[in-house]
N, C-alpha and C positions, 0 to 999 in steps of 0.2 A: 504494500500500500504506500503512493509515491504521498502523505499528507501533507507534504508542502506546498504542496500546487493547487491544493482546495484552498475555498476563498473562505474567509472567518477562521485560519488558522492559527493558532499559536504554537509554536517547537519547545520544548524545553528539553537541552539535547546536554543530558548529564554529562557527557564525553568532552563535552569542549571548554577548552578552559578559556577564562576571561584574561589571562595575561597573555600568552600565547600567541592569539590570534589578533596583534591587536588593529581589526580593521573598525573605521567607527561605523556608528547603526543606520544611519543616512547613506552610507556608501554603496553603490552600487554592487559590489561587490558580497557586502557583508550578508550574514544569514548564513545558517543552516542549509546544505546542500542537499537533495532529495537524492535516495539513490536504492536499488534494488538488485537483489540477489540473484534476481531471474535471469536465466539467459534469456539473449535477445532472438528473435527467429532472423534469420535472411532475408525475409521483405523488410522487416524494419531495419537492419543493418544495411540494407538499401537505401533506406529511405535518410538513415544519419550520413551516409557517403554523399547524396542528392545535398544533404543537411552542408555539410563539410564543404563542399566543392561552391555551394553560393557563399556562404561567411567567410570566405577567402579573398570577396571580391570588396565585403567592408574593411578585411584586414589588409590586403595591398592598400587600400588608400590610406587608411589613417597609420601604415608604416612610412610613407611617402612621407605625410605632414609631419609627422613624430620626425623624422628624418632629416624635413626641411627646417626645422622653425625650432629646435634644441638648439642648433650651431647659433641661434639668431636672438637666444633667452639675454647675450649681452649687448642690443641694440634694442632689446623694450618686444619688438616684435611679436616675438618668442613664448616672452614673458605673457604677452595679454592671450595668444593662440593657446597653448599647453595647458592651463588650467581648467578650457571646455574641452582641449584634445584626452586629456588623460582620465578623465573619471569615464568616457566614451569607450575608452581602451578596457578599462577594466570591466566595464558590462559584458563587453565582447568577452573580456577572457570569463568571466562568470558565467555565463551560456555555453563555451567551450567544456567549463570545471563541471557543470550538470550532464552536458552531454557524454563524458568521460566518466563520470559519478555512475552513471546509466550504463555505460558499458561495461565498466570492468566491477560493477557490482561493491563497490566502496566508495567513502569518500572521498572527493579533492577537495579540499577545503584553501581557501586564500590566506595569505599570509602577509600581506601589505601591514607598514610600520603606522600609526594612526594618525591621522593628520586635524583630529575632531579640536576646537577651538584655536586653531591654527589661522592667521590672516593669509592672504595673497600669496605674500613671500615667505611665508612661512613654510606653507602648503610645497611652493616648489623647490624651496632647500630641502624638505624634509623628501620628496619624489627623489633629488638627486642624490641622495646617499640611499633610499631604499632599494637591495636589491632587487628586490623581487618585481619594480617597477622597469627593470632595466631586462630582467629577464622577458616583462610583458615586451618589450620590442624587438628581443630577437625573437620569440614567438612571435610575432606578428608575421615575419620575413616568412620562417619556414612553413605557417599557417597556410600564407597566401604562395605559399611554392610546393613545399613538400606536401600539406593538408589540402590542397586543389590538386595536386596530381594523382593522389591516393585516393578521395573524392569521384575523383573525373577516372579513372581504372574501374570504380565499382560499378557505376552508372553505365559506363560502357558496354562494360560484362553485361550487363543485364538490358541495356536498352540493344544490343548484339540480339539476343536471344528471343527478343519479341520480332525485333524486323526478318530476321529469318523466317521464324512461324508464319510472318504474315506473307513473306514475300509472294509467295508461289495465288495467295489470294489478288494481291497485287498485280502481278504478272498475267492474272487471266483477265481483269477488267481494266488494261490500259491496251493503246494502239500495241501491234508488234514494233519491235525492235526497241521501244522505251526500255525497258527490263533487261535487255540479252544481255548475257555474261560471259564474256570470254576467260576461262580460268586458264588457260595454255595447254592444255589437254585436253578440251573439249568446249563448247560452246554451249550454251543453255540457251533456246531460242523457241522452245515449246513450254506448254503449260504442265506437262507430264515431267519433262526435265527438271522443270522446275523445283520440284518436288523435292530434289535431288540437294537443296540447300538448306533441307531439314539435319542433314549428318552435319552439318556447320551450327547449327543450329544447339543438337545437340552436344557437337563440341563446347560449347560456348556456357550453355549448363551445367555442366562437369566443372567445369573452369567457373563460374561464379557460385557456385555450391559450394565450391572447395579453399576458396578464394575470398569473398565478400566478408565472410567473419574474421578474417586476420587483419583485412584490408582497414577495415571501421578499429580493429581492435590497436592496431600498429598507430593512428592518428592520436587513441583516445591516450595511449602510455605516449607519446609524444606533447602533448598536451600538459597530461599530468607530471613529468617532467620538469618542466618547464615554469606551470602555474603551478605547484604547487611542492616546493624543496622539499628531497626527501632529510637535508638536516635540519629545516623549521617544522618539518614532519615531527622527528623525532625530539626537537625541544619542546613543542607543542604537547607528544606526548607526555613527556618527564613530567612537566606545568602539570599536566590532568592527573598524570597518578598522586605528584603528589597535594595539589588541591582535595582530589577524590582521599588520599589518605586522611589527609586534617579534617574533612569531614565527618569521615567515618571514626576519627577516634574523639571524636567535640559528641558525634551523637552516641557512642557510647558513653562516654563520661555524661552528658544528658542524660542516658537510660539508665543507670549506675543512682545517679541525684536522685532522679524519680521512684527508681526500686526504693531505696532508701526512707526516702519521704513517707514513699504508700506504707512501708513497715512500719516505722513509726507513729504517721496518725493513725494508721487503723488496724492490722493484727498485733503492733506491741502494744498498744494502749487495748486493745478487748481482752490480750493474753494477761497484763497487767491487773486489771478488772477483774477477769475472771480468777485469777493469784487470791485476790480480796476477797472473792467473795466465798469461794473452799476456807479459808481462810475463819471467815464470819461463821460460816457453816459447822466448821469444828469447836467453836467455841460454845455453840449453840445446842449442839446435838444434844449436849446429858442435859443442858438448864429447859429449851424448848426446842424438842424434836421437830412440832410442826412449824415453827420459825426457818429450823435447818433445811427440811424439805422444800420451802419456797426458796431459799437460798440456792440450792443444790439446783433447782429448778431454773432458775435465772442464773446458774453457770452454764448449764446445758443449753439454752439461746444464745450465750456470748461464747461459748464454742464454735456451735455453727457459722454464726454472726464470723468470727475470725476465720474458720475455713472459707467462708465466701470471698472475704479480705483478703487472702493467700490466694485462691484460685484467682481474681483478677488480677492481682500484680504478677502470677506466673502466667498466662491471659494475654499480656500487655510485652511478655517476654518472647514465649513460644505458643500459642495457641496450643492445646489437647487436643480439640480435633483433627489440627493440621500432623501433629505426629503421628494420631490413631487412624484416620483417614486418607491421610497425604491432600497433595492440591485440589483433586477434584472432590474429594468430599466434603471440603472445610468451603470451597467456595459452594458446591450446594449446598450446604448448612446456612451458607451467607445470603444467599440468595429464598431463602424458606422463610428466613430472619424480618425480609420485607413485607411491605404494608401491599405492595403492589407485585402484580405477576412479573416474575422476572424468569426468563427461559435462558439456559444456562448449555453450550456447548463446549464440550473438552475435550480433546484429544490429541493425549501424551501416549508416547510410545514407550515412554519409561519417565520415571521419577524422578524429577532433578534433584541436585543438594539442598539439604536439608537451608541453608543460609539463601537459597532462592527462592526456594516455595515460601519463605515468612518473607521476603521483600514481596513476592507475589502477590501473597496473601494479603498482607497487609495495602498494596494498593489498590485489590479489586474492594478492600474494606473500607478505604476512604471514600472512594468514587461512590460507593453505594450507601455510602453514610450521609456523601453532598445529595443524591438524587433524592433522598428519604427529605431533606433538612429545605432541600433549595428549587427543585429542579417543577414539582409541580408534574411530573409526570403518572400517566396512567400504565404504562407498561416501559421495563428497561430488559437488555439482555449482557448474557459475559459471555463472551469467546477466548476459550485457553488451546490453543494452536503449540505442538511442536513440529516446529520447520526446519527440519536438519539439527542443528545445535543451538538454532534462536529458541527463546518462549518468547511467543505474540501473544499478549493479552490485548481486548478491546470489550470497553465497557460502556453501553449504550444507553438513552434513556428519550420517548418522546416528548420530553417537557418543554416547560418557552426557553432554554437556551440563556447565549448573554452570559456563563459563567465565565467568572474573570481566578484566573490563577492568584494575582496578584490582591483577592479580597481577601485571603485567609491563608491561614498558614499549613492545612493540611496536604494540601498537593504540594508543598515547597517540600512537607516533611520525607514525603513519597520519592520526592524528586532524591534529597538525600538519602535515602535508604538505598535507590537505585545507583548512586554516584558509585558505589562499591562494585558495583559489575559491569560498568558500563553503560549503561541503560538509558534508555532513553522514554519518554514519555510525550507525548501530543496531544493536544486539546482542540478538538473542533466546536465551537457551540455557537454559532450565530443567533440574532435574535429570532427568538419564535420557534427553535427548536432544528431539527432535534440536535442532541450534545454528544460526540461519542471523544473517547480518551483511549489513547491507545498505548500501549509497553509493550516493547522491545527490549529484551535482553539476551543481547548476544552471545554468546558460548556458554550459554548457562547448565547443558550438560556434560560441558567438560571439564570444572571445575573440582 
């Protein structure tokens, strides 16, 4: 599911860190890149070569002006051209970094130094030390050279393969001799012969069958290359693990506090209670038995009372059902839980670790705690999907929409619990419905 490219989107993509990457949010550039696991089929890898071979024709020009009017930034020129030239440049490369996202089924994500309250000349001293700005112009060259020839080979191949099919159609409903073909070995001058330019035809098949997915695939790692270093790759990564780490150890030290606290006000203060009141109880027996039985009796309630107190703070830890049922039974327990019909699909091939099914769990538990709280809806559904080594969760509801991440602090908490795996979370809700939320966690059964 590409959810960037729906309208009333929001990303919240635990993976990417905010030091990193730092391009600002007005940038054409910046955002979250959409990208899918799917292999692509041969017509559409057709169809990104068709893709490729025109956006070569905006990258020869604005390599040209990039080309002309840099030499020219010390006579003013330059200066006033380059600042409309180069935010133009990086959308181009952003459409390249999606179409590349889409082929080889990962991200490319941008790595421009940020230029956000920057003036004029600020904006262009900072372009000319950033490399990656510099990189966008030798991309541009081989874009509109190497990326329009590899382009223009696929479209070939395949615009080959129709005009032969046709030909022989052709060749019967024009005057003669428009069509004849002299190959050096023989002449094609009849409608039967004709026929005969199906085995080219066929060639041509073979050859873009076997061809067109290298052709789209060779562009899109030239691209990625280029737009996107593989050593700001890997500091970008560093940045994220250890972001994701300081989170994960703040929310434990969080959960730690919390445990703490719940003990405190409420099973050692009922355990304490209950201490007193055995206690009163013993003093009472030989002077007033029936005294002590009421005693005994109202220790027996702050018993229970403190097991209910233990079962939610171990609850708030690891769910019981999630250990005794694993993921799909604790989420239909979750889903039973509701006021409203909620229809519930799963299907895992096997059981993830244990530290994923409670992040899981825990966000199909938020989502349906806002639907219950906020959402106004008459019916909601969950889908728990394993797709090779992702878990796709997506958690639906028809209500009026309009839910904002940014009103509360539950999906931020989700977001951090997912920060440990990678994870990523999306929030569709425009006004008037419907809202679906979706989680990804990538390699979650190989942990």
């Amino acid at each position: 599911m590409t959810i960037s490219d729906l309208e009333g989107i929001e990303t919240m993509n635990t993976a990417t860190p905010a030091a990193a990457a730092p391009v600002p949010a007005d940038h054409p550039a910046a955002g979250p890149l959409p990208y899918t696991q799917a292999p692509l089929g041969r017509l559409t890898s057709t169809g990104l070569a068709f893709t490729y071979m025109l956006l070569a024709i905006p990258a020869l020009a604005l390599f040209i002006i990039m080309a002309t009017f840099i030499p020219l930034v010390i006579i003013t020129v330059g200066a006033l051209v380059l600042p409309v030239v180069v935010p133009i440049v990086a959308g181009l490369a952003t459409l390249h970094r999606r179409i590349a996202s889409r082929v080889l089924g990962e991200p490319v994500l941008a790595f421009y130094k940020s230029t956000e309250g920057l003036g004029w000349l600020g904006r262009l001293q900072r372009w000319a030390t950033d490399p990656a700005r510099w990189r966008d112009l030798v991309w541009l060259l081989l874009s509109a050279t190497v990326g329009f020839t590899l382009g223009l080979l696929g479209v070939v191949l395949f615009l080959s393969i129709i005009w032969y099919l046709i030909f022989p159609f052709l060749f019967a409903i024009t005057p003669d001799g428009v069509f004849d073909m002299d190959l050096g070995f023989m002449t094609i001058d009849t409608v039967s012969e004709s026929f005969l330019v199906w085995v080219a035809a066929l060639a041509f098949f073979v050859l873009w069958w076997f061809a067109i997915k290298p052709i789209v695939k060779a562009v899109a790692v030239m691209d990625r290359a280029l737009l996107s270093s593989r050593t700001e790759r890997l500091e970008a990564r560093v940045s994220q693990l250890s972001t994701s780490r300081a989170e994960t150890v703040d929310q434990s030290a969080a959960e730690i506090r919390r445990i703490e606290r719940d003990l405190h006000d409420g099973a050692q203060a009922r355990l304490v209670a209950l201490g007193m009141s055995l206690g009163m109880a013993d003093e009472l027996m030989s002077r007033d038995p029936e005294a002590a039985r009421k005693m005994l009796a109202e220790a027996r309630l702050t018993t229970s009372a403190a097991l209910g107190d233990l079962r939610s703070v171990v609850r708030g830890i690891h769910p019981p059902v999630l250990a005794d049922r694993g993921l799909a039974g604790a989420v239909q327990a979750l889903a039973m839980d509701m006021p409203i019909p909620v229809t519930t699909t799963v299907t895992l091939a096997s059981r993830p670790p244990a530290p994923v099914e409670s992040a899981a769990y825990f966000a199909v538990a938020e989502c349906l705690a806002n639907i219950g709280k906020h959402a106004q809806a008459t019916r909601a559904w969950i889908t728990v999907e394993q797709r090779g080594h992702l878990l796709h969760l997506e958690v639906g509801d028809d209500g009026s929409g309009g839910a904002d991440p940014a009103a509360g602090t539950g999906v931020r908490g989700v977001v951090r619990r997912l920060s440990a795996f990678d994870g990523t979370l999306a929030l569709s809700s425009p006004e008037g419905g419907p809202t679906l939320v979706t989680v990804d966690i990538p390699r979650a059964f190989d942990l």
